[in-house]
C-alpha positions as a Python dict, from the first residue, in 0.01 Angstrom:
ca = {
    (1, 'X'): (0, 0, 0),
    (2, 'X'): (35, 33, -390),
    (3, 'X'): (-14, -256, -609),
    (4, 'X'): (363, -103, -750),
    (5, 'X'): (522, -100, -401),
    (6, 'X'): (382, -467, -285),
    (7, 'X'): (469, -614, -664),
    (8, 'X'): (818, -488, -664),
    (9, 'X'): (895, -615, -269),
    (10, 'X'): (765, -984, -332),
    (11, 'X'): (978, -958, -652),
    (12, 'X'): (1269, -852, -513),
    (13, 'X'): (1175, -1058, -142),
    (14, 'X'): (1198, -1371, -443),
    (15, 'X'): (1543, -1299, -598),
    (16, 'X'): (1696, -1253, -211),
    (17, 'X'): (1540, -1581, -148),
    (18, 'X'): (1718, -1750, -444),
    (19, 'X'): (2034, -1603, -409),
    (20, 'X'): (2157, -1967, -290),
    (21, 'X'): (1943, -2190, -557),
    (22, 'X'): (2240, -2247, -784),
    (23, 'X'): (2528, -2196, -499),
    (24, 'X'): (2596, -2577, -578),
    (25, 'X'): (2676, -2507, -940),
    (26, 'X'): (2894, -2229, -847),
    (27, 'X'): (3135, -2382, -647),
    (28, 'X'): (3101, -2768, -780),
    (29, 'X'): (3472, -2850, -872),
    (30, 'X'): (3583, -2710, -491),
    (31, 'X'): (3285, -2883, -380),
    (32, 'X'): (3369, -3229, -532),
    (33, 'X'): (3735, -3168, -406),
    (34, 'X'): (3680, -3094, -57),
    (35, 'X'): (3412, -3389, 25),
    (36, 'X'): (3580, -3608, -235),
    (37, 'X'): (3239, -3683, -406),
    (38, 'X'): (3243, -3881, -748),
    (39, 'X'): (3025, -3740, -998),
    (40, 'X'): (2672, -3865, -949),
    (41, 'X'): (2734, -3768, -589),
    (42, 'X'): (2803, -3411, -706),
    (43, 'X'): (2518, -3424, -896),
    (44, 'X'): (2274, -3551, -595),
    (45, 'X'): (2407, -3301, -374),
    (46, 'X'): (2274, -3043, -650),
    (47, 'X'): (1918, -3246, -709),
    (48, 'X'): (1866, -3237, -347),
    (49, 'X'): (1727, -2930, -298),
    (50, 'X'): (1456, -3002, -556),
    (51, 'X'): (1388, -3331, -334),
    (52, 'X'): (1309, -3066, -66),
    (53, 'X'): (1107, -2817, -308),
    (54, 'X'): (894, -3138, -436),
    (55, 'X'): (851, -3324, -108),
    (56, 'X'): (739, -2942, 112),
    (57, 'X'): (559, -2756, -162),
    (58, 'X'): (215, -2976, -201),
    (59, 'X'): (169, -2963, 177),
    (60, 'X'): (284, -2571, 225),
    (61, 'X'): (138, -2456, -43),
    (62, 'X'): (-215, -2633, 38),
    (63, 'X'): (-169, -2495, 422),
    (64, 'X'): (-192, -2160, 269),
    (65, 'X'): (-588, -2262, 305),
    (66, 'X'): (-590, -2274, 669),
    (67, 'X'): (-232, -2099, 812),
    (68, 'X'): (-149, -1712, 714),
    (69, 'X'): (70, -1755, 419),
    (70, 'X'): (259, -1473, 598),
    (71, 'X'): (360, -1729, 875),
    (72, 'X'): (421, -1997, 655),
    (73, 'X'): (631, -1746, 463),
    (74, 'X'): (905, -1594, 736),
    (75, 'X'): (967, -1963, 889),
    (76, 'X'): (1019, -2125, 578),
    (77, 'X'): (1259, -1842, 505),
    (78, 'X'): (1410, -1884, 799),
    (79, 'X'): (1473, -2266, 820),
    (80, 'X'): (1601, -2203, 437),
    (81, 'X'): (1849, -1964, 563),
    (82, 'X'): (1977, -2147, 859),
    (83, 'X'): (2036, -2420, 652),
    (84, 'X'): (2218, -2271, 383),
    (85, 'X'): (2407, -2104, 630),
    (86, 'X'): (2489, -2427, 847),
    (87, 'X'): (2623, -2576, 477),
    (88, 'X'): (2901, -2349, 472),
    (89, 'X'): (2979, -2313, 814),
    (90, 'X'): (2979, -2718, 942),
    (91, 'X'): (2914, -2931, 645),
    (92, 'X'): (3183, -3193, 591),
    (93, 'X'): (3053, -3435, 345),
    (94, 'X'): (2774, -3599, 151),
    (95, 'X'): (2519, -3652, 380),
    (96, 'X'): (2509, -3348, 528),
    (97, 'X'): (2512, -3194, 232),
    (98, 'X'): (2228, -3331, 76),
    (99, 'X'): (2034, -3300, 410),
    (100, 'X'): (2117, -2955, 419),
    (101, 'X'): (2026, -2841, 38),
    (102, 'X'): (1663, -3052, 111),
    (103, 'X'): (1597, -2787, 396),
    (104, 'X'): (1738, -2507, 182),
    (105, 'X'): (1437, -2648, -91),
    (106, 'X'): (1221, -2665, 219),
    (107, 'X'): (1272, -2312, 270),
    (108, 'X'): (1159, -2212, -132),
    (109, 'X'): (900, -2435, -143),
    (110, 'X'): (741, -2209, 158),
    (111, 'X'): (830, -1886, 41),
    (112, 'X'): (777, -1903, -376),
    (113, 'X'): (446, -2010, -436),
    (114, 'X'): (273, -1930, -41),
    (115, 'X'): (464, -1588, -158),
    (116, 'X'): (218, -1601, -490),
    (117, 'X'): (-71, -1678, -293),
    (118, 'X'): (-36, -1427, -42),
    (119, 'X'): (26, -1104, -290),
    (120, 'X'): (-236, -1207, -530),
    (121, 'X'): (-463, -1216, -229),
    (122, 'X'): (-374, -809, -125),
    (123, 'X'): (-360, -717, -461),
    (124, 'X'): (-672, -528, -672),
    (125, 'X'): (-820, -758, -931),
    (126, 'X'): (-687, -507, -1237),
    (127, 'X'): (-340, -606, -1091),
    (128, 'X'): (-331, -986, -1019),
    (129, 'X'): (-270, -1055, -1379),
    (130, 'X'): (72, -823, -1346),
    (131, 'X'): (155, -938, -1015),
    (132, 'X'): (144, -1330, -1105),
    (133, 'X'): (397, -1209, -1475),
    (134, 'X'): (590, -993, -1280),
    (135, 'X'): (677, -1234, -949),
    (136, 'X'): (723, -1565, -1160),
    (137, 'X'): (972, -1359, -1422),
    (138, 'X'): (1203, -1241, -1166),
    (139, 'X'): (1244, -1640, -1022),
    (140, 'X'): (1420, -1695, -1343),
    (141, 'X'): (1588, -1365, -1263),
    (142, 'X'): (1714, -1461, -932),
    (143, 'X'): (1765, -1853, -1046),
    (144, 'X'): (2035, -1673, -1307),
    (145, 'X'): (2223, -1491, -1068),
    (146, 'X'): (2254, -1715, -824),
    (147, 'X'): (2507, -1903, -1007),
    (148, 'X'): (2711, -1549, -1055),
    (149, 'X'): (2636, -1445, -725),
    (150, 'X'): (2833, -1767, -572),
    (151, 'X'): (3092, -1781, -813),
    (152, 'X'): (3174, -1395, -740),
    (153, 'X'): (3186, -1487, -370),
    (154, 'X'): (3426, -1809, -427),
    (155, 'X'): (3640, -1560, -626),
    (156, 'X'): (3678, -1358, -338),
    (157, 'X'): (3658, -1551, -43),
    (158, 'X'): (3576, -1967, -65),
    (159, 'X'): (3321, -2198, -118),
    (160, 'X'): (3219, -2207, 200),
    (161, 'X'): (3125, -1852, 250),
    (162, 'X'): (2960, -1846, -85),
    (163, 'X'): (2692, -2077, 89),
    (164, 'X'): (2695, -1847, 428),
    (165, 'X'): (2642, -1549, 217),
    (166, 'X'): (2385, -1620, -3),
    (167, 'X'): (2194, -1831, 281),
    (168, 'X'): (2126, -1447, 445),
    (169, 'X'): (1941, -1376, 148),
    (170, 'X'): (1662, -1604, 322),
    (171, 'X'): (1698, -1340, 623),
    (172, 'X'): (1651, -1029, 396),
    (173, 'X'): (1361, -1193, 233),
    (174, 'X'): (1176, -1259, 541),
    (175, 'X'): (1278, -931, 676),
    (176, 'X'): (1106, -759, 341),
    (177, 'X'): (744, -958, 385),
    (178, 'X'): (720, -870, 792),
    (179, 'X'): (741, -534, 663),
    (180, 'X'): (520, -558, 339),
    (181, 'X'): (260, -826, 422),
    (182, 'X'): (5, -732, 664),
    (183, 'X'): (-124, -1034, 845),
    (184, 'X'): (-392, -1197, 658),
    (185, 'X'): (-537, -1488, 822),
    (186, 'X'): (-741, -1727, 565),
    (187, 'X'): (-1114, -1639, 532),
    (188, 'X'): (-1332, -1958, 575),
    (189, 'X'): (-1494, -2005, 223),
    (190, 'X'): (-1699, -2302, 14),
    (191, 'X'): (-1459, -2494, -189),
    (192, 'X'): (-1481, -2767, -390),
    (193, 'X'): (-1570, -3153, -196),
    (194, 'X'): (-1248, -3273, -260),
    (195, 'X'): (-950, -3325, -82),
    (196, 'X'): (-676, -3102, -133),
    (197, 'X'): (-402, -3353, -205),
    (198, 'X'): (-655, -3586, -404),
    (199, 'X'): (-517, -3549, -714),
    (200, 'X'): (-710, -3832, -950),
    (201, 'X'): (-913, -3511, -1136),
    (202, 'X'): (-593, -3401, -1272),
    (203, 'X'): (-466, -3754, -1335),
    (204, 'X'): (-780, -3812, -1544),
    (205, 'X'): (-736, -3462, -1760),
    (206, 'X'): (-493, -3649, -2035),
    (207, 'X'): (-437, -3303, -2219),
    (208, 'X'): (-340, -3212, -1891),
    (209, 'X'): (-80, -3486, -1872),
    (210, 'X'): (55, -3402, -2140),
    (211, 'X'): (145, -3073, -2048),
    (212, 'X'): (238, -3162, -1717),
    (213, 'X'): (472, -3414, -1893),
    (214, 'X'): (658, -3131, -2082),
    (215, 'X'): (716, -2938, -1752),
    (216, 'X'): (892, -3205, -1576),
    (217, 'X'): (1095, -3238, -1987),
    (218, 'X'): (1179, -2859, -1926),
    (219, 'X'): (1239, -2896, -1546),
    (220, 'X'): (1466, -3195, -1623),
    (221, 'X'): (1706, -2991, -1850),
    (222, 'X'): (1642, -2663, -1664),
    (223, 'X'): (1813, -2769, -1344),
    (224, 'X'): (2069, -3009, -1478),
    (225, 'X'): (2198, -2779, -1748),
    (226, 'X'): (2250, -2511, -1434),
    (227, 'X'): (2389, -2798, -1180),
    (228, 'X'): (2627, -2867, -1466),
    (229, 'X'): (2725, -2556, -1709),
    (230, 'X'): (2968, -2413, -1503),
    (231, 'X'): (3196, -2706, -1473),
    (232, 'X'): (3127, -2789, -1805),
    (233, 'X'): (3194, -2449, -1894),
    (234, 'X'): (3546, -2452, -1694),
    (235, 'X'): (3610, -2801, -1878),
    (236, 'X'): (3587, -2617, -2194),
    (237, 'X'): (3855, -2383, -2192),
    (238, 'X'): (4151, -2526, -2221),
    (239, 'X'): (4025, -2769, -2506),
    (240, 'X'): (3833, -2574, -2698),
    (241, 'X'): (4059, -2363, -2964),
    (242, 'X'): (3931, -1971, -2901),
    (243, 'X'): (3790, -2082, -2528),
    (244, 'X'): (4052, -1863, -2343),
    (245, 'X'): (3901, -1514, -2502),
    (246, 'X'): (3598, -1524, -2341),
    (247, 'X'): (3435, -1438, -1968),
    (248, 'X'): (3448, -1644, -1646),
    (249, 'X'): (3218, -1974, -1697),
    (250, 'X'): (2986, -1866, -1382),
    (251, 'X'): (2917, -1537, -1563),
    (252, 'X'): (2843, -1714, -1893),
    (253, 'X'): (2629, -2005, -1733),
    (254, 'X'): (2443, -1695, -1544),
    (255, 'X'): (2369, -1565, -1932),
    (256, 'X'): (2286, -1933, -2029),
    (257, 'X'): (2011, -1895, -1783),
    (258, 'X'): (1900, -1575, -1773),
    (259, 'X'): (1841, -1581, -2204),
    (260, 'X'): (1567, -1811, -2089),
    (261, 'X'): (1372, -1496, -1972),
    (262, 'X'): (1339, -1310, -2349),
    (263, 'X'): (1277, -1672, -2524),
    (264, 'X'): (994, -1765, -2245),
    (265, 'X'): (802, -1383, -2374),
    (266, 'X'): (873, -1466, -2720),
    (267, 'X'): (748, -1832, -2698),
    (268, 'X'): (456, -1704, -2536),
    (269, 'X'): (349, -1460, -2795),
    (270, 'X'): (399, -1738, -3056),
    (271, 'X'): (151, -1974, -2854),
    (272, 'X'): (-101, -1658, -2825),
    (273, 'X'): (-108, -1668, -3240),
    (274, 'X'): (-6, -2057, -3316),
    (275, 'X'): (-110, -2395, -3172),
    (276, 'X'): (60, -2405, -2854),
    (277, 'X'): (65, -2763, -2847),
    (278, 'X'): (253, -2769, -3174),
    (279, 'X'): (509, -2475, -3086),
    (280, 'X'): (578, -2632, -2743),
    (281, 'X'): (644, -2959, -2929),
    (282, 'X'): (889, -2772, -3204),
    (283, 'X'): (1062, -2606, -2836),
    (284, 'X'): (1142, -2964, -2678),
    (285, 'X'): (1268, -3091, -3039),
    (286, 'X'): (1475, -2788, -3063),
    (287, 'X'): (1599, -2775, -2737),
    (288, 'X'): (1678, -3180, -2758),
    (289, 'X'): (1875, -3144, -3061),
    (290, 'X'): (2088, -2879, -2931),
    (291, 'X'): (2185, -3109, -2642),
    (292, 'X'): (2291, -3361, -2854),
    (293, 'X'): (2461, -3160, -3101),
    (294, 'X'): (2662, -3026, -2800),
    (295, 'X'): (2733, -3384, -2728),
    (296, 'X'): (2874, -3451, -3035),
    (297, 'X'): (3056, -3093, -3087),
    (298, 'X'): (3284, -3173, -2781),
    (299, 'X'): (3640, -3003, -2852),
    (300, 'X'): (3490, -2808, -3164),
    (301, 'X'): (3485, -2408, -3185),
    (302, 'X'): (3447, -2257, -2843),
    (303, 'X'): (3196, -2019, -2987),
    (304, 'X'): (2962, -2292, -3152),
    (305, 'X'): (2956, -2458, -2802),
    (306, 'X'): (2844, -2163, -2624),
    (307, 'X'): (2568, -2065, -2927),
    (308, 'X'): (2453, -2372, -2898),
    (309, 'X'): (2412, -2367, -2518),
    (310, 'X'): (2246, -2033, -2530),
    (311, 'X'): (2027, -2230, -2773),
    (312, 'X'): (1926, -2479, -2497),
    (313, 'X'): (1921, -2235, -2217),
    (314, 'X'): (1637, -2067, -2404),
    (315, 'X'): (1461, -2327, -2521),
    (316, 'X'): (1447, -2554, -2210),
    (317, 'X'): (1351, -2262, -1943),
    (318, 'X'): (1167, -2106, -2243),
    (319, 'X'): (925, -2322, -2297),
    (320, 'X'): (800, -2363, -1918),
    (321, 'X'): (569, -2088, -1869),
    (322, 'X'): (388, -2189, -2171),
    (323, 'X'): (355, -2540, -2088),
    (324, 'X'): (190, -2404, -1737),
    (325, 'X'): (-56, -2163, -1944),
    (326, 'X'): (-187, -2485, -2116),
    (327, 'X'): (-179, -2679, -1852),
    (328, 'X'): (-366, -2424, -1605),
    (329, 'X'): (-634, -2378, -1981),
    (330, 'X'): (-763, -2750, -1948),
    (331, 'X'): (-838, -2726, -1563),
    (332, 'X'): (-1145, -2703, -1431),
    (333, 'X'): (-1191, -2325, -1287),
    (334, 'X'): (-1301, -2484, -951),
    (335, 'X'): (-965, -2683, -931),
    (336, 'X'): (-711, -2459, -1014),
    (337, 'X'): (-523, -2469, -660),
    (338, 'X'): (-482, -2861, -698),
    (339, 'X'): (-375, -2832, -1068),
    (340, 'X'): (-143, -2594, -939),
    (341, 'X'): (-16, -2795, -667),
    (342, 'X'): (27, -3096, -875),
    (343, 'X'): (227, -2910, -1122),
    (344, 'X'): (468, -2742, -858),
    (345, 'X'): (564, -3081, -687),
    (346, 'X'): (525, -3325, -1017),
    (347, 'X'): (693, -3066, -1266),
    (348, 'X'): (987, -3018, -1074),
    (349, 'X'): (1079, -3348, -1022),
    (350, 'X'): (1273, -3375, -1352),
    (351, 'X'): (1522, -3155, -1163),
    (352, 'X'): (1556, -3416, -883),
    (353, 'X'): (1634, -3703, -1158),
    (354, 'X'): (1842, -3468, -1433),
    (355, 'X'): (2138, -3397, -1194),
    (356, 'X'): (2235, -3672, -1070),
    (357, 'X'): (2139, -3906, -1413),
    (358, 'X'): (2371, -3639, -1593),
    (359, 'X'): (2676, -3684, -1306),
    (360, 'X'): (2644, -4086, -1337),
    (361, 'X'): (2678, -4063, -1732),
    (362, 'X'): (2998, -3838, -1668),
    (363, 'X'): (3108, -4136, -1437),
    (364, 'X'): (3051, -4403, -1680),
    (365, 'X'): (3232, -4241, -1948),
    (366, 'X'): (3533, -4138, -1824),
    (367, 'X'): (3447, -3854, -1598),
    (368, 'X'): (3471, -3441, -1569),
    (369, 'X'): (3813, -3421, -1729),
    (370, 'X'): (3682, -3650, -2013),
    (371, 'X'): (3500, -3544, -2336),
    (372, 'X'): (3333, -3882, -2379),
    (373, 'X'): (3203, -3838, -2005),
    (374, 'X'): (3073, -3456, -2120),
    (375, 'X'): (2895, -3594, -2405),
    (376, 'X'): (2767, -3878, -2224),
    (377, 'X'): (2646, -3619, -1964),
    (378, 'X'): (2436, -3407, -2256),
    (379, 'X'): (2281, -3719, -2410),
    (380, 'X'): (2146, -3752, -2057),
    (381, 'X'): (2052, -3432, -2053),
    (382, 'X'): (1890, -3388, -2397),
    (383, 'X'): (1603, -3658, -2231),
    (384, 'X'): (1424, -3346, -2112),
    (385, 'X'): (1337, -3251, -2456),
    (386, 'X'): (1214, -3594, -2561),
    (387, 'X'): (990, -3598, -2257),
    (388, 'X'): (821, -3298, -2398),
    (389, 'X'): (789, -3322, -2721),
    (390, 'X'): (678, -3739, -2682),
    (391, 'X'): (430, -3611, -2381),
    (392, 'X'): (258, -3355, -2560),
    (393, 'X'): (224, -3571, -2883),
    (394, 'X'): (85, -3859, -2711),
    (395, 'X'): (-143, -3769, -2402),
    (396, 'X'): (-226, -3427, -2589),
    (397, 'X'): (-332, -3467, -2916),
    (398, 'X'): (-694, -3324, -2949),
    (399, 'X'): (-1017, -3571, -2959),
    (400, 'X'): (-1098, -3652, -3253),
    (401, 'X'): (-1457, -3624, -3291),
}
């Protein structure tokens, strides 16, 4: 099959299988209404399916050594699906809510990064490099719309089949890889005498750290600011002065996400001629201060609100792909699996932590309806960036010889 053809179906296999990541988001006020959850419920219920992703990803991802990825692929899918599905159809409160979204995270933890592993291993060596910048853009791609995707559907029909819908995506991923994927059982081969889930060689790499540090920063505001912009957003617009002249708050949180994809090329090509360590620093100090100016611009200009969220949106997702080059540029070439591994499950667990740390400061301050509670909520949020920058400055900082 052409290295085109098997590129483009594990790209678009990926967006089907995010098509519920940000479901949660989308339909959060109905969501809150219908299981009467409090805030920091609300925002658990969203963090949970990085609890899944986190907890599945180190063990499915290392199985990928010993199981055909394409296996570990179409079940995860499918228990992903199912779940999703089940959320919409029979979920009546918190608890099954949150047990639900962990199996939905389940089901991406075995299909994004076993779905890597398994079309870098089919494709030519003059395409790998492609395949892995192709694949990871369209996550942020299919992250985006997922939170226009389920608002759409709640427009139409309800919450509930906003969840049933976008759980099928699973289904149509899985269907794609039986077709595409040729079963490729794992070739016995030397590797490095070390355990796969021993982790104390990256623990010991402090530049390493460092970076690691800013991806759980840009995780942390990542997956909080999408839990939380579309409420926010509807919040807005009957306070703000100009808010009622401007598009539906699930289609401008999808653009709050999606500007992420242009900012993470530029940042890129600015690391490629500048320290990175330095730009990725300037990124989390940028992307901090336009959390807190947010916090403090509560009720201001519509328009200066939403600049200044497209300001965070591309400086928190952004900066992520960077902070995994340098990252992946201190391992050792014989470890890059377990650097890998260690930055899938520890990076993402800022977006465990953000969403429901961000719902409890709404709670303590007055709440959803309440502008103290909103800028309580993007103080929270605006952590992220201070994780960065302080974790690059401190464990990062070159030797000085």
């Amino acid at each position: 099959m052409p290295a085109f053809v098997l590129i483009a179906s594990f790209a678009v296999a990926l967006v089907f299988s995010l098509m519920s990541f940000m479901t949660v988001a989308a339909v959060l006020p109905e969501l809150k209404e219908a299981w009467a959850l409090n805030n920091t419920e609300a925002g658990m219920v969203g963090g949970a399916y990085f609890i899944g992703y986190v907890t599945a990803v180190l063990i499915l991802t290392s199985l990928t050594d010993r199981i055909d990825a394409k296996l570990i692929y179409i079940v995860s899918a499918l228990i992903g699906g199912t779940a999703t599905i089940l959320l919409g159809v029979a979920a009546d409160g918190f608890w099954s809510g949150v047990i639900l979204r962990i199996l939905a995270g389940l089901g991406l933890a075995g299909t994004y990064m076993p779905g890597l592993r398994a079309l870098t291993d089919q494709l030519p060596e003059a395409s790998r490099n492609r395949g892995v910048v192709y694949y990871t853009s369209f996550f942020a791609l299919g992250s985006g719309l997922s939170i226009l995707v389920g608002g759409e559907i709640k427009e139409w029909l309800d919450w509930r089949w906003a969840f049933i819908i976008t759980g099928a995506g699973f289904y149509i991923s899985a269907a794609i890889i039986a077709v595409v994927l040729p079963s490729n059982p794992p070739q016995k081969i030397d590797k490095p005498d070390i355990h796969p889930l021993d982790f104390r060689p990256v623990l010991r790499n402090r530049v390493a750290l460092g970076y690691v540090a800013g991806i759980v920063g840009s995780a942390w505001e990542v997956f909080a600011l999408r839990v939380w912009a579309p409420t926010f957003l509807i919040f807005l617009i009957p306070i703000a002065p100009d808010g009622g002249f401007w598009v539906k708050p699930t289609v401008m949180a999808t653009i709050i996400a999606l500007v992420g994809i242009p900012a993470s090329m530029i940042l890129g090509e600015l690391t490629a001629k500048f320290d990175r360590r330095r730009v990725m620093i300037g990124a989390g100090v940028v992307s901090c201060t336009a959390s807190i100016l947010i916090a403090f611009s509560i009720g201001q200009s519509y328009l200066i609100l939403i600049v200044l969220l497209l300001v965070l949106g591309a400086f928190s997702y952004g900066r992520n792909a960077s902070l995994v080059a340098g990252m992946m540029a201190t391992a050792d070439p014989k470890l890059k699996g377990l650097y890998m591994a260690f930055y899938a499950s520890v990076g993402f667990s800022g977006g465990i932590i953000a969403p429901p740390l961000v719902g409890a400061a709404l709670d303590l301050a007055g709440g959803r309806f309440s502008a103290d509670g909103w800028s309580a909520g993007f103080t929270a949020l605006a952590i992220g960036g201070v994780i960065t920058a302080m974790g690059l400055l401190i464990l990062s900082r070159p030797h000085k010889h």
